[in-house]
N, C-alpha and C positions, 0 to 999 in steps of 0.2 A: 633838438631835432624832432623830426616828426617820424615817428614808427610805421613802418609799411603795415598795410591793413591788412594783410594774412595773420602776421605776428599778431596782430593787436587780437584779433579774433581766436588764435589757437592760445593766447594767454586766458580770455577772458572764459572760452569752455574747460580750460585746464581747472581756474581758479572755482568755475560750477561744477566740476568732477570732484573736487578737491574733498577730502575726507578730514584734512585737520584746519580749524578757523585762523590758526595764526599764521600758517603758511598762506591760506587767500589773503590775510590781510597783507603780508609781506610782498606778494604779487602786485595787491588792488597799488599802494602804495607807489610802486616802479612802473608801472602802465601810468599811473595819473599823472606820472614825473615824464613821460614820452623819455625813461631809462633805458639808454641804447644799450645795458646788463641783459632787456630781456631778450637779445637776441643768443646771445651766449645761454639761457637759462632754459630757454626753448629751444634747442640744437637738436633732440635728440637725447633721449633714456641712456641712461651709462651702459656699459658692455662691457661682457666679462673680458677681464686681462689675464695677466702672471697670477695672480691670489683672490681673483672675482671681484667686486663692482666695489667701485670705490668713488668719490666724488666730495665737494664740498657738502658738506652739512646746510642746505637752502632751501627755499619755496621753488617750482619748475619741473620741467622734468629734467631736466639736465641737473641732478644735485639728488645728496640721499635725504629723502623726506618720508612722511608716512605715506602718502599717496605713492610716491616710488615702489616702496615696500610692500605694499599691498599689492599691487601692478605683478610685481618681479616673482611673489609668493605666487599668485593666482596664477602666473604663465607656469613657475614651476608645480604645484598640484593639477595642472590640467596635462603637463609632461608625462607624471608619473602615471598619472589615471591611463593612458593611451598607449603606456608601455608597460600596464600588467602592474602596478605598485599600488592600486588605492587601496585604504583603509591601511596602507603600514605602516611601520613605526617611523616618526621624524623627530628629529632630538633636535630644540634651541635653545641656541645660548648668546653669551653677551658679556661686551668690554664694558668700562664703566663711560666712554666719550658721550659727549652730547647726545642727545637722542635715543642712546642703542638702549635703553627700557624700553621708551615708547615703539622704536622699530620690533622690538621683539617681543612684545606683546603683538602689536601687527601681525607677524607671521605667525606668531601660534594662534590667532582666532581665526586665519583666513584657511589654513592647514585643516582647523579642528573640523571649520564647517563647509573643507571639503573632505569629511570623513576618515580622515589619516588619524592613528594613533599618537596626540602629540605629548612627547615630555621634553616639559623646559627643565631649564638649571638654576636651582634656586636662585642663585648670587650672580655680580658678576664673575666670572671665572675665565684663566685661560683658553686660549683659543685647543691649544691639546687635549685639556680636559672634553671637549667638544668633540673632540675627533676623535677618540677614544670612545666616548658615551656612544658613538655613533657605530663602532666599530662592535662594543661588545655588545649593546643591542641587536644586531645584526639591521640597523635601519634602514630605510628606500631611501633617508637623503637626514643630511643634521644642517642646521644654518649656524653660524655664528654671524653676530653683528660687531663688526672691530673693522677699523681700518690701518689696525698694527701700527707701524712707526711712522705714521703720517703725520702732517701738523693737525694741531689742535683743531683746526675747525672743518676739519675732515673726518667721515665715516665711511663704512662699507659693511657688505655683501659676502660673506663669503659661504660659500655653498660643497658639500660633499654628498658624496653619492652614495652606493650600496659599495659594504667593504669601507668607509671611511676614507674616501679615493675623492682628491678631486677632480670635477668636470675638465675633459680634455675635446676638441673638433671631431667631428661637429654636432657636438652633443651641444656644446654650449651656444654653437646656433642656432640649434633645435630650439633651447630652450628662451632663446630671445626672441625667436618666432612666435611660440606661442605667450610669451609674453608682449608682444606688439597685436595680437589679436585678442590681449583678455578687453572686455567690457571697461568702464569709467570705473576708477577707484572708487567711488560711493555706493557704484552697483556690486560690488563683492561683499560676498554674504563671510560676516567675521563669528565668530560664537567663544565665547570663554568657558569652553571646555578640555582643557589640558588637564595635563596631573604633572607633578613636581618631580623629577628626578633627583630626590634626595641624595642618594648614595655617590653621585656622580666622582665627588674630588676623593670619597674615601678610595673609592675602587680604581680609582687612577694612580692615586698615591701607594697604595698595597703595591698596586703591579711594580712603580718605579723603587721601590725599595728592596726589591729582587735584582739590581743590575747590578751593581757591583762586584768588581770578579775579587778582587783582594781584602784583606782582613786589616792594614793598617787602618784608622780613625783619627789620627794628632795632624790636625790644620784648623789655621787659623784662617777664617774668609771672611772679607770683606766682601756685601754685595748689594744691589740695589735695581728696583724693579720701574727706573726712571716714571716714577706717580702711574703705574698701569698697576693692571690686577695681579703680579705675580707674587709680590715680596710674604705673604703668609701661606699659600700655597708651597713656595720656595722653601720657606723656613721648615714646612711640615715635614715636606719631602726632605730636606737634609738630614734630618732630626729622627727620620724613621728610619734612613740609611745610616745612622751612627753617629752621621757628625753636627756637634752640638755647640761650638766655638762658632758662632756664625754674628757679622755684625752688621746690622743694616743703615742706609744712607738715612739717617733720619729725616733728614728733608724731603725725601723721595719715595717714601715706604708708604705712603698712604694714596689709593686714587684720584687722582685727581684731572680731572677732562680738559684745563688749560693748563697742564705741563707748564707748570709756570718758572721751575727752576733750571730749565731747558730749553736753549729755541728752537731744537726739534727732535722729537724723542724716541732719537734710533743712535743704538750705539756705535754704528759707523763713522758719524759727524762729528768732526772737531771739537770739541769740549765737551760732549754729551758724556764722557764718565770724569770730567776733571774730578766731583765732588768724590765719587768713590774710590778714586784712586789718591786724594788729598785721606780719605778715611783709611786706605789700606794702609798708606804709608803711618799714620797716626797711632794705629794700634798694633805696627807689624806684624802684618799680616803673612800668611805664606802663597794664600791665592786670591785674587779680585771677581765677580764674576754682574754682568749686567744681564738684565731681561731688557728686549723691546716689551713694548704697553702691554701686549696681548701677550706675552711669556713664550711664543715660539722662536722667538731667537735666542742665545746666546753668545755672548762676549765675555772672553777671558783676563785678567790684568795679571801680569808677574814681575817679581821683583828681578832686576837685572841689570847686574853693575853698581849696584847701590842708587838705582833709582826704578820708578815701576813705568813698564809701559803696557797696551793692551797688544794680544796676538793679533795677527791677522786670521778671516776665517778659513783662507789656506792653513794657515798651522796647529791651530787647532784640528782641524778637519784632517791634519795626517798623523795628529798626536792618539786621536782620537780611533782611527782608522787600525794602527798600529798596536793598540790598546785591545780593541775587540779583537782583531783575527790572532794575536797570542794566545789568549785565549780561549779561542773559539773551540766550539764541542762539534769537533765534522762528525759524530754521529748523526750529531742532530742536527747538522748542514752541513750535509754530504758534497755537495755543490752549491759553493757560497758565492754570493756576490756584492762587488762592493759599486758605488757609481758617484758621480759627479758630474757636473754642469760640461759644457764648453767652456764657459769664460772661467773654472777654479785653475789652479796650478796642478800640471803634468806629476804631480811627484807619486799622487796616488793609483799612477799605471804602474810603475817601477815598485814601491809596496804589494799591490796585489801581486805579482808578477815572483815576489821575493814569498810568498806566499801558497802561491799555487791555486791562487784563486779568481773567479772571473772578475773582468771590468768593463763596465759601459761607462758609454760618455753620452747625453741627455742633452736637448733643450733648455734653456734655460727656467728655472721654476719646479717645486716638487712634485707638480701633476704631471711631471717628465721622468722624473728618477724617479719614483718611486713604481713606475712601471717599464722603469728600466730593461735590458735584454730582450727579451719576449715579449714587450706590450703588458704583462703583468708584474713584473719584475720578481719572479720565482728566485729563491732563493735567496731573495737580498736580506745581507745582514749588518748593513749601513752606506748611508748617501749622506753626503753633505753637499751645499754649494758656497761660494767664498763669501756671499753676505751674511756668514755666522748663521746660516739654517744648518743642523743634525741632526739627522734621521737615524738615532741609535737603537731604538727597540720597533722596528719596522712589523713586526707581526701582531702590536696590540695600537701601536700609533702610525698611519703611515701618511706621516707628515714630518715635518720641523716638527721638535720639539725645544724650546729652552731649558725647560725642568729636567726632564730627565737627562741632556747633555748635559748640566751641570752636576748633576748628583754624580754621572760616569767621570767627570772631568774632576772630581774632588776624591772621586776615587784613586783614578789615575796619578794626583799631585801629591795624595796622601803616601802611594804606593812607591813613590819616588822618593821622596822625601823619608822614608822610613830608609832608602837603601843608600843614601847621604846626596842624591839627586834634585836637579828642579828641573821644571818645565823648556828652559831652554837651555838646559845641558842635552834635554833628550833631542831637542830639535837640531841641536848643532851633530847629534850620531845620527839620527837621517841622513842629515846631509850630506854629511861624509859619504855613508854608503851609497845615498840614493842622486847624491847635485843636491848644490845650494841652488835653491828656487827664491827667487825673490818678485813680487808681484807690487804693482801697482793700478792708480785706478785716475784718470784724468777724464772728468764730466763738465759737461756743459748744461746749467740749468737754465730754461727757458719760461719766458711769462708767454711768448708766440707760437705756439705746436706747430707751425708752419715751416717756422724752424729750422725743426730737426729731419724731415723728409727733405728740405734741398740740401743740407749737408751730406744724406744718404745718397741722393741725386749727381752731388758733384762727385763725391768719392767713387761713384761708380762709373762714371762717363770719363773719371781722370784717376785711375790709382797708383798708389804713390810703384815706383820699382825700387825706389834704395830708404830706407827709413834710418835715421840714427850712424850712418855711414854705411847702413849694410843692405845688401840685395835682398832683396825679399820677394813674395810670391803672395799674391790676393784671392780667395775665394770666396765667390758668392753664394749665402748659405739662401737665398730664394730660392724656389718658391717657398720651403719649410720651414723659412722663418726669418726675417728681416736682420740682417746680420752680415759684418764683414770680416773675413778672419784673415790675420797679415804675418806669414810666418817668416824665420827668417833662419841662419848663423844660431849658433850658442843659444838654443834654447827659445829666442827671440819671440815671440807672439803677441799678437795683438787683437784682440775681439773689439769691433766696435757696432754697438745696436741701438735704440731705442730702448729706455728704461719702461717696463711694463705696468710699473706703479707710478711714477714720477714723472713729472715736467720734467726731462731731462734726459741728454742722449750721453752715453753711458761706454768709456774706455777702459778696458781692461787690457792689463800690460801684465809682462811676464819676460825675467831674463834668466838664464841657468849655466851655472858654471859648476864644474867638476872640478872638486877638492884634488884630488892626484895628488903633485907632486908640492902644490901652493899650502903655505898653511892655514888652517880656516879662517883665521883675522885676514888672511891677505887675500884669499876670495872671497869673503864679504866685503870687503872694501872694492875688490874688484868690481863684482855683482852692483854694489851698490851704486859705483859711477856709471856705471853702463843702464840703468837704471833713470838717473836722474836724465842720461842725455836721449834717451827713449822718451821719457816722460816730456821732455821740452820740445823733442821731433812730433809727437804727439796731440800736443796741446798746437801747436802752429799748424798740422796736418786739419785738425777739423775746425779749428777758428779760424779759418782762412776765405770764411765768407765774407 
């Protein structure tokens, strides 16, 4: 085909702006091919999402490149300059994926020589440790270069602000604005003058070896940081919390930028812990526990019925929940607060509520919860959302963290297991008290983004009134946020949205049944049918295109 001549000419100034040589040649290459790629490659600079700029790893502006990086830094030091921040402190750091050296070096020479005090992080290191370094420096802004649990040939952006908070609207407009008016990437003035944040993972780790509320130690964990930077960080932070039996996925413990023994390196997806749960069973273990790449997620595996499976991050999230406000010191949070997504399971109203303590329910993403109730989220003393983010020590990390929910989470299994308990023994006395919650997730991934806006289109011009045999009621969460919620009967709920990170439009199900008079095998059995025919009313409700 022959490229229209606008394309051809905003490639060919992109590829003379261009700051790194292999990217021009990667461009000059698909122009001289009249590559109908470069219209997708030229769309338009990424925009911040759910967790900030994320994109393929490519030459263009549409893709994370150094020219991008430069661009995106320059819009955000011209931000800070105009809102009272120059010359202060900016903390960067870095996953080990493709690129993110060269992208972060990028940002620390563009930062330095727009006069910010910049400290990087010596290594690659967790994305908490980032947010943390960001926190206790009291920084104008930390960058981390990770695109977490993406495919391999993906990176990102992710940006925090003063307080270690990330960018919420329309700030993050703001700062795409002045990034659509910096100068040509080649004209951004870079300088390699940073200094090293040496101390960064000691002073993180010190903090997380303070969480622990109980004194048991005897567990044996299996765990594995799927080739991302967490598994010797992990090991530290165990080992400084007391626990020292820890075994790692040896195929998986070292970084590695094509996840090669995974085909995609989030512990949500089907197989992505087979090997650590083949290792937990191996050495009988008593807890499992996975990092995503960048170490702010966790994922839990337990042994159950004589075979292991992993939690979901509803159950964790109320193991978890249940765990702090025991023992919580209302001295020292007089007025505590706990929070979650839309799309987590209902259980963690009825906990707090058994409590006496407050609850919000958030947008989806941690630059929601963690400024939970009041827009600041005063008094929170834990948020999770169901894709295994935990936000357990929110006054020195206020983010996901996966490090430090595992080290509380080996606390918690240690604490149990000393009083002859596991982990879903305590999940089956929730339920009791609180309803068996049982959650599901039914998505639709897409290679056409086109997609997933008419399937929002139809669903909203036609919604369903009975789902799974049962009446139900539809709310539209527009304008605040692209989102359908379908409640119904027993608990019944349904969110259906646009994934924030992902090709992919994203169901979240939910059915609750009260234990009473039934006994618990025979309401999870109930739960569970009711469940699967949800799940199939579901799957037909949005493939219906």
């Amino acid at each position: 085909m022959t490229l229209d001549a606008r394309l051809r000419e905003a490639t060919r100034q992109w590829i003379a702006d261009d700051v790194d040589p292999r990217s021009q040649a990667e461009l000059r290459r698909l122009l001289d091919a009249d590559d109908a790629e470069l219209a997708d490659r030229m769309s338009g600079m990424p925009q911040f999402g759910t967790a900030g700029l994320r994109a393929p790893g490519r030459a263009g502006a549409n893709g994370m490149n150094r020219a991008v990086v430069v661009r995106t830094t320059a819009g955000l030091a011209a931000w800070l300059t105009e809102h009272g921040h120059s010359g202060g402190v900016v903390v960067v750091g870095r996953d080990a994926r493709h690129g993110s050296e060269d992208f972060a070096a990028d940002a620390a020479g563009v930062l330095a020589a727009a006069g910010f005090d910049v400290r990087v992080l010596p290594e690659p290191l967790p994305t908490p440790v980032l947010a943390h370094a960001s926190r206790v420096l009291r920084a104008v802004a930390g960058i981390q270069i990770t695109a977490s649990h993406n495919p391999p040939q993906d990176n990102g952006y992710k940006l925090y602000l003063q307080g270690g908070i990330q960018l919420v609207s329309p700030t993050d407009t703001e700062i795409e604005a002045a990034i659509a008016a910096t100068p040509a990437a080649n004209s951004v003035p870079r300088k390699e003058s940073w200094s090293i944040h040496e101390s960064a993972l000691d002073d993180y780790l010190a903090r997380v070896a303070t969480l622990p509320r109980g004194d048991a130690r005897t567990l044996r964990i299996a765990a594995t940081a799927l080739h991302g930077v967490g598994a010797q960080p992990l090991l530290r932070a165990l080992h400084r919390a007391g626990f020292d039996d820890v075994h790692l996925v040896a195929s998986q413990a070292e970084p590695d930028p094509d996840f090669p023994t995974v085909g995609f390196p989030n512990p949500e997806e089907p197989g992505a812990t087979d090997a650590l749960l083949e290792l937990a069973a191996e050495i009988d273990a008593d807890l499992a526990i996975a990092l995503d790449p960048d170490a702010d997620r966790c994922a839990l595996g337990v042994p159950e019925n004589g075979t292991w499976r992993m939690l979901r991050g509803d159950e964790t999230g109320v193991l978890l929940a249940q765990h702090i406000l025991s023992a919580l010191d209302r001295r020292a949070a007089p007025d505590p607060l706990v929070a979650t997504t839309i799309v987590s399971a209902t259980m963690l109203r009825s906990i707090a509520a058994e409590f006496g303590v407050r609850y919000a329910e958030t947008l989806t993403g941690f630059k929601w919860l963690v400024r939970a109730g009041d827009g600041a989220g005063t008094g929170l003393v834990y948020a999770y959302e169901e894709a295994l983010g935990h936000c357990v020590d929110p006054d020195w990390v206020r983010d996901k963290d996966g490090i430090s929910a595992a080290v509380l989470s080996c606390d918690l299994a240690a604490t149990a297991q000393a009083a002859g308990r596991g982990l879903p023994d305590l999940l089956d006395e929730l339920s009791t008290v609180h309803g068996l919650h049982r959650t599901g997730q039914v998505s639709v991934r897409v290679t056409d983004l086109s997609v997933i806006p008419r399937i929002m289109r139809r669903l909203r011009a036609k919604p369903p009134a009975r789902l799974a045999g049962t009446t139900v009621d539809v709310a539209d969460l527009l304008p605040d946020t692209d989102a359908l919620v379908i409640t119904g009967a027993g608990g019944l709920r349904v969110v259906i949205r646009p994934s924030g990170t992902e090709p992919k439009l994203k169901c979240y199900l939910q059915v609750v049944e009260q234990v009473g008079e039934l006994s618990l095998a025979a309401a999870k059995q109930r739960a569970a049918d009711r469940l699967a025919t949800l799940e199939q009313a579901v799957s037909e409700l949005v493939r219906g295109d």
